[in-house]
N, C-alpha and C positions, 0 to 999 in steps of 0.2 A: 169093721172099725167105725166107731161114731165119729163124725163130724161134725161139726157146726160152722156155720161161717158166716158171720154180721157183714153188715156194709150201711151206708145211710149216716156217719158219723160227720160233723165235721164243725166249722166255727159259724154262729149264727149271735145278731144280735137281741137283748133283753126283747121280749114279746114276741119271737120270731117262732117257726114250725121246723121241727124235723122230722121224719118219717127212717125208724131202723128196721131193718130187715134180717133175718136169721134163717139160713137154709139148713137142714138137716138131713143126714145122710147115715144109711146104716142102722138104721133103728125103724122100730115101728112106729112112726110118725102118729097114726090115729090112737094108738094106744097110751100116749103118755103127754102129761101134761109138761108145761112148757112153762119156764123161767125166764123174768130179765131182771138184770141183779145191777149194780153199778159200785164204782169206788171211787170215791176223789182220792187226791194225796193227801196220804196221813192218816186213810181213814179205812175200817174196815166196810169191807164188801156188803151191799144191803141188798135186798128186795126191793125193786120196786113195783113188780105186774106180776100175775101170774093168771094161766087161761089154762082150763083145764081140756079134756080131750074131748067136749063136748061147746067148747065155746065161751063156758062161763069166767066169768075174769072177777080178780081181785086187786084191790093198790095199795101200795102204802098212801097214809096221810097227806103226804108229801104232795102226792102227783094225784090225789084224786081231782076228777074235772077238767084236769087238763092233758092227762095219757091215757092213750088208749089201744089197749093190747088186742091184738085181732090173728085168727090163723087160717090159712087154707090149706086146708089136706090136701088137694086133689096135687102139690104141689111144694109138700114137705116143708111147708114156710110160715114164721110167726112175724107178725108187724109191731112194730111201735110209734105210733102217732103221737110224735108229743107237740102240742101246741104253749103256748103263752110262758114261753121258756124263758127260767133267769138265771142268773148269774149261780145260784147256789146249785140249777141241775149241771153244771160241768164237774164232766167224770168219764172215765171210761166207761160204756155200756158193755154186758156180756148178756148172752142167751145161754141158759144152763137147761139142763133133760136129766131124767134118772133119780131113784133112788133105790137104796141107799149110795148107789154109786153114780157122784155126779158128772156128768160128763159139760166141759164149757167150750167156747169158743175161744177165738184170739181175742175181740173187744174190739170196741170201735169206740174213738178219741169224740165225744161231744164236749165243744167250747161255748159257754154264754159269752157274749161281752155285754160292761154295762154302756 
């Protein structure tokens, strides 16, 4: 059974750091690349990082320069670094795996305030 499991969410003010974490269980961890996706309310679910099984990373527009997607194999775990954070990154974050069949987490609540 896959699992995922975020943590690292929570309320931080406009320019502040947080750092999310995504454990993964159940799956081949070195084999497959790795999602972090977000939703505010109201809004559907987007992209924001993606790191493939070799380390290389992708962003939306959004968060380039200031997120930064990182993984450790040795330890079934993907990061998210996000620095210089504002009011528009609050959203639920999720860590997603798989295709076609996606598998996500529960999500972790990140709050900006301004």
């Amino acid at each position: 059974q896959v699992q995922l499991v975020e943590s690292g969410g929570g309320l931080v003010q406009a320019g502040g750091s947080l750092r999310l974490t995504c454990t993964a269980s159940g799956i081949s961890f070195t084999g497959n690349a790795m999602g972090w996706y977000r939703q505010s309310r109201g809004e559907q679910r987007e992209l924001v990082a993606g790191i493939s099984p070799e380390g290389n990373t992708n962003y939306d527009d959004s968060v380039k320069g200031r997120f930064t997607a990182s993984r450790d194999n040795a330890v079934n775990t993907v990061y998210l670094q996000m620095n210089s954070l504002e009011p528009e990154d609050t959203a639920v974050y999720y860590c997603a795996v798989g295709y076609p069949q996606i598998y996500w987490g529960q999500g972790t609540q990140v709050t900006v305030s301004s």
